[in-house]
ChimeraX commands (.cxc) that place a marker at each C-alpha (Angstrom):
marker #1 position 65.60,-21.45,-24.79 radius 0.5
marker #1 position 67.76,-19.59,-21.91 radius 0.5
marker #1 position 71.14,-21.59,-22.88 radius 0.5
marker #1 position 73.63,-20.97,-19.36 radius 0.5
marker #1 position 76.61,-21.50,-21.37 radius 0.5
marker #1 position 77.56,-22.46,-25.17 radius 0.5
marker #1 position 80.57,-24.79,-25.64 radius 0.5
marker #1 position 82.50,-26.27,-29.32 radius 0.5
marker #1 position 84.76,-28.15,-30.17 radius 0.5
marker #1 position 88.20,-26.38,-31.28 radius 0.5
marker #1 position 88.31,-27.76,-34.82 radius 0.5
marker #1 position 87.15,-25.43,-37.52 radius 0.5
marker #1 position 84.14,-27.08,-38.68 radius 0.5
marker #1 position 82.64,-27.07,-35.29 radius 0.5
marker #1 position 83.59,-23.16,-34.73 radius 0.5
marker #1 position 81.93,-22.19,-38.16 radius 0.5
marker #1 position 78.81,-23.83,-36.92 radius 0.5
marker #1 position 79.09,-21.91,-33.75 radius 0.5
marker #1 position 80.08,-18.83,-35.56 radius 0.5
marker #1 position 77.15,-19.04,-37.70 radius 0.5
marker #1 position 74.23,-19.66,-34.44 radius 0.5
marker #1 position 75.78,-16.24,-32.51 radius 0.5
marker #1 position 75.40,-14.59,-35.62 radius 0.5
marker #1 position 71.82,-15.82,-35.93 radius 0.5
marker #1 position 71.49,-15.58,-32.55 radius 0.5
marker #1 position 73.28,-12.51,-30.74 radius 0.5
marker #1 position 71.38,-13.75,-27.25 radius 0.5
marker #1 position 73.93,-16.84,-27.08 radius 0.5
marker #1 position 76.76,-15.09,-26.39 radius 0.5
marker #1 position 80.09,-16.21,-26.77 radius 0.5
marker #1 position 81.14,-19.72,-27.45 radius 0.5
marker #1 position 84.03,-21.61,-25.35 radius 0.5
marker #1 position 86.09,-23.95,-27.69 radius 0.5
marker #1 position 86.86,-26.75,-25.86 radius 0.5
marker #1 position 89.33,-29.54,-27.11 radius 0.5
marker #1 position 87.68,-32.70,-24.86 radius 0.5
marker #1 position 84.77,-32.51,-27.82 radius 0.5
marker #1 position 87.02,-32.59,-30.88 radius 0.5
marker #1 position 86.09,-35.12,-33.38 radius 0.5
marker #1 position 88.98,-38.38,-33.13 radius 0.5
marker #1 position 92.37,-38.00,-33.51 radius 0.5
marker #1 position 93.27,-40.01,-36.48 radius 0.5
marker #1 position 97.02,-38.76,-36.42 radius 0.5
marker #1 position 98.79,-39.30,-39.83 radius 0.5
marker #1 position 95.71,-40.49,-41.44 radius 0.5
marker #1 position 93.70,-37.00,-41.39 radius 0.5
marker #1 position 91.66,-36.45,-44.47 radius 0.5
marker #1 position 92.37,-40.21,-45.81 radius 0.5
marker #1 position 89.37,-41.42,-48.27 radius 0.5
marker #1 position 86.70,-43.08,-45.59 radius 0.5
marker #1 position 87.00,-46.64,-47.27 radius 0.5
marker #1 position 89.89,-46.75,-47.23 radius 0.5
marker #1 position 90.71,-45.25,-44.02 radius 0.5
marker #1 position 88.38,-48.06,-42.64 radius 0.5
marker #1 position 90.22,-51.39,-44.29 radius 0.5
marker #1 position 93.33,-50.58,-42.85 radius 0.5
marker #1 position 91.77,-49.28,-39.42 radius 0.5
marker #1 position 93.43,-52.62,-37.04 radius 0.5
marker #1 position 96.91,-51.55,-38.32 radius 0.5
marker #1 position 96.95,-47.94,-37.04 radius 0.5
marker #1 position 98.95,-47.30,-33.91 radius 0.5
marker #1 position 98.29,-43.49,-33.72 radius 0.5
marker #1 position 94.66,-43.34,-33.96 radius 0.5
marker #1 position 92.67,-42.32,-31.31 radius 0.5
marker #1 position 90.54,-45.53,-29.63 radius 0.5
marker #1 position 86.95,-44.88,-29.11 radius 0.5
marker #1 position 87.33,-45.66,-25.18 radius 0.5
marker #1 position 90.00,-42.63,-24.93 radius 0.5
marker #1 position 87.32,-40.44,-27.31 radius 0.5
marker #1 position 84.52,-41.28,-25.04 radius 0.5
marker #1 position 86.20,-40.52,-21.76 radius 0.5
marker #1 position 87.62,-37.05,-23.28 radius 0.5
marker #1 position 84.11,-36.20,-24.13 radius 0.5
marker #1 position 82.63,-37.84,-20.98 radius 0.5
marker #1 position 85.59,-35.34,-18.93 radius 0.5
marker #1 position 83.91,-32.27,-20.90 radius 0.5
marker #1 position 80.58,-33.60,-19.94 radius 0.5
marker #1 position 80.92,-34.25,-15.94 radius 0.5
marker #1 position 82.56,-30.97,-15.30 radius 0.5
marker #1 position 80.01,-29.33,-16.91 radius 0.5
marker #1 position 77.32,-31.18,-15.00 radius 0.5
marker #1 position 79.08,-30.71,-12.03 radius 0.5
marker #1 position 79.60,-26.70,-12.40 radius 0.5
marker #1 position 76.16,-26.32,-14.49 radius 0.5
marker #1 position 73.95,-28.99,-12.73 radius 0.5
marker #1 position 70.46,-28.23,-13.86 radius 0.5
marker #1 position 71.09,-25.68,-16.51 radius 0.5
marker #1 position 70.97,-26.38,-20.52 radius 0.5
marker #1 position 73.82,-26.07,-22.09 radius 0.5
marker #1 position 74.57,-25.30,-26.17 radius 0.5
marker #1 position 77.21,-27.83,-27.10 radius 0.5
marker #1 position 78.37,-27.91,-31.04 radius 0.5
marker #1 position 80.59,-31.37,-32.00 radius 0.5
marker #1 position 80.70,-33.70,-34.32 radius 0.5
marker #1 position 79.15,-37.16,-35.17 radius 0.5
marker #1 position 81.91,-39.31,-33.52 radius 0.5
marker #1 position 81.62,-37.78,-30.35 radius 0.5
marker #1 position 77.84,-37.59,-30.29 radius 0.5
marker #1 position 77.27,-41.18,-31.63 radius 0.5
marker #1 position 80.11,-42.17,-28.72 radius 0.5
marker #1 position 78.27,-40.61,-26.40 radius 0.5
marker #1 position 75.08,-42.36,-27.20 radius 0.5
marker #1 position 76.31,-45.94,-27.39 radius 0.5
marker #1 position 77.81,-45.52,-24.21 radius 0.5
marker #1 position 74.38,-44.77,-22.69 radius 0.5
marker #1 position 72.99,-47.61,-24.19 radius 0.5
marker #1 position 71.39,-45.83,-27.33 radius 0.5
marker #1 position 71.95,-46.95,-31.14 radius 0.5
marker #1 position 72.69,-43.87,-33.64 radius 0.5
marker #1 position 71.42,-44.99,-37.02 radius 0.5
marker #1 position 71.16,-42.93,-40.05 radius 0.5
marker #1 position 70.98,-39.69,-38.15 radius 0.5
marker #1 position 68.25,-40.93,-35.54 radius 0.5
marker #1 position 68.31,-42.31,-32.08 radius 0.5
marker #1 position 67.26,-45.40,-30.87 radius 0.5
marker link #1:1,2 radius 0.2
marker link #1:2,3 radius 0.2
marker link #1:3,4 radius 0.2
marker link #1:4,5 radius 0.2
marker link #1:5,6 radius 0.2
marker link #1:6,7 radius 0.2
marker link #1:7,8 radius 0.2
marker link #1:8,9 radius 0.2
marker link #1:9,10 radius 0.2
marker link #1:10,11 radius 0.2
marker link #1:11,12 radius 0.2
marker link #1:12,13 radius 0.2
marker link #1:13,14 radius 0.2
marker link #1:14,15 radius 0.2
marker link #1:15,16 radius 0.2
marker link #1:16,17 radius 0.2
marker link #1:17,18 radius 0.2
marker link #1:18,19 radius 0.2
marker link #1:19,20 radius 0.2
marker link #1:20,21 radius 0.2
marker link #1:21,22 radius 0.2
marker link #1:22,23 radius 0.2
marker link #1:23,24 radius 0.2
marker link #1:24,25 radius 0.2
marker link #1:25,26 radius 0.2
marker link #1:26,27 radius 0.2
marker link #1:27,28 radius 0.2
marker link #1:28,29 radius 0.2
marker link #1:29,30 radius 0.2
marker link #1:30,31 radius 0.2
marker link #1:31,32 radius 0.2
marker link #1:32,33 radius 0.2
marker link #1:33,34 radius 0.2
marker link #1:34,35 radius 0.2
marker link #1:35,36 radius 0.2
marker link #1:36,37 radius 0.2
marker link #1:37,38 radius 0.2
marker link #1:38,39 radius 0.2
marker link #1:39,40 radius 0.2
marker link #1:40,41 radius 0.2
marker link #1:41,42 radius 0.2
marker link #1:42,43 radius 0.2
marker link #1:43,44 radius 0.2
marker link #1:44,45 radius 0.2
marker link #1:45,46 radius 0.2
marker link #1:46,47 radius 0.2
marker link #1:47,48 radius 0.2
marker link #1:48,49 radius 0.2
marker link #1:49,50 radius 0.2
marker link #1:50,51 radius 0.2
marker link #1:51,52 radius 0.2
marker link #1:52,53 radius 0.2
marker link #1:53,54 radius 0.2
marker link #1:54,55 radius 0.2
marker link #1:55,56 radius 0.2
marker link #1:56,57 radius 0.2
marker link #1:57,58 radius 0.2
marker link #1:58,59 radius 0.2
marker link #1:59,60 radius 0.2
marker link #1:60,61 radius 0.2
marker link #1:61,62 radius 0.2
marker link #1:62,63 radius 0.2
marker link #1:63,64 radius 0.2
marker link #1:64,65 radius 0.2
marker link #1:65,66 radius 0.2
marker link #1:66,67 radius 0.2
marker link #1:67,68 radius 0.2
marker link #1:68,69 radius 0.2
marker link #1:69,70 radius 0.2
marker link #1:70,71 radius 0.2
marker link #1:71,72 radius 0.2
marker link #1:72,73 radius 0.2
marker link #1:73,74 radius 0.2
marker link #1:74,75 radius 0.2
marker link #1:75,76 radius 0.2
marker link #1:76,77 radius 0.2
marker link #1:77,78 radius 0.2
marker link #1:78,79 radius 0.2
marker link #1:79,80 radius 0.2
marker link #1:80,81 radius 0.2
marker link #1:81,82 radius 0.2
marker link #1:82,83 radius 0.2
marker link #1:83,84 radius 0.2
marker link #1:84,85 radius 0.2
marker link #1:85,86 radius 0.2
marker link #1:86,87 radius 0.2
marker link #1:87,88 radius 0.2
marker link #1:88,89 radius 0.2
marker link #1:89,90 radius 0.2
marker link #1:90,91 radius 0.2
marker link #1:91,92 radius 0.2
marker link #1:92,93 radius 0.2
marker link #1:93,94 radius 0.2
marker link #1:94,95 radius 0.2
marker link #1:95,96 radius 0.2
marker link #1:96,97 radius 0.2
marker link #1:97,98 radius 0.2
marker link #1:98,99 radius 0.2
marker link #1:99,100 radius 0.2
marker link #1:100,101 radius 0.2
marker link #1:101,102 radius 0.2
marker link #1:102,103 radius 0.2
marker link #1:103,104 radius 0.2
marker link #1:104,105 radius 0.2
marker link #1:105,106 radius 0.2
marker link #1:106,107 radius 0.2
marker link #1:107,108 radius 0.2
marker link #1:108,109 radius 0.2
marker link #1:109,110 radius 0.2
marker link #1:110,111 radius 0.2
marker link #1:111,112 radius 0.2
marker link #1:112,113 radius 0.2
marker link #1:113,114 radius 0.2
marker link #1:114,115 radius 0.2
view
């Protein structure tokens, strides 16, 4: 597939994965990291134990909502429409963005499918 650009997120995990495809791939070119498809902003909390991160999740003021997440990634995705309309695009991220990305299209993300 003739990708017309390739796009990840800034965070390390998402420029390994990129890393890893233009090494498999030498035809993709060069990734742009892009900060509008980082995974959520969690401030103080990074790297918190999931369970726990998620009992105490109403009394966080510096977490990022998932309305500002989805229009950050929804910025990313527009202007790329808009400069790119028609074209397929490579874009690595990470499961909060994607599954925010689906609900607000109307789709349900379930155990890795979508429905």
């Amino acid at each position: 597939v003739p990708f017309a650009g390739c796009y990840a997120s800034d965070l390390p995990r998402a420029q390994q994965t990129a890393q890893e495809l233009a090494s498999t791939l030498p035809a993709l070119g060069t990734f742009v990291l892009d900060g509008r498809i980082r995974e959520r902003d969690v401030g103080r909390r990074q790297g918190m134990p999931l369970g726990e991160f998620k009992r105490n999740l109403d009394s966080y003021d510096d977490v990022e909502s998932t309305h500002a997440l989805r229009e950050r990634a929804m910025g990313f995705l527009l202007e790329r429409a808009a400069d790119q309309e028609g074209s397929i695009l490579l874009v690595v991220t990470h499961g909060g963005v994607i599954r925010s990305l689906f609900r607000h299209s109307g789709k349900q993300v379930r155990n890795g499918g979508v429905y």
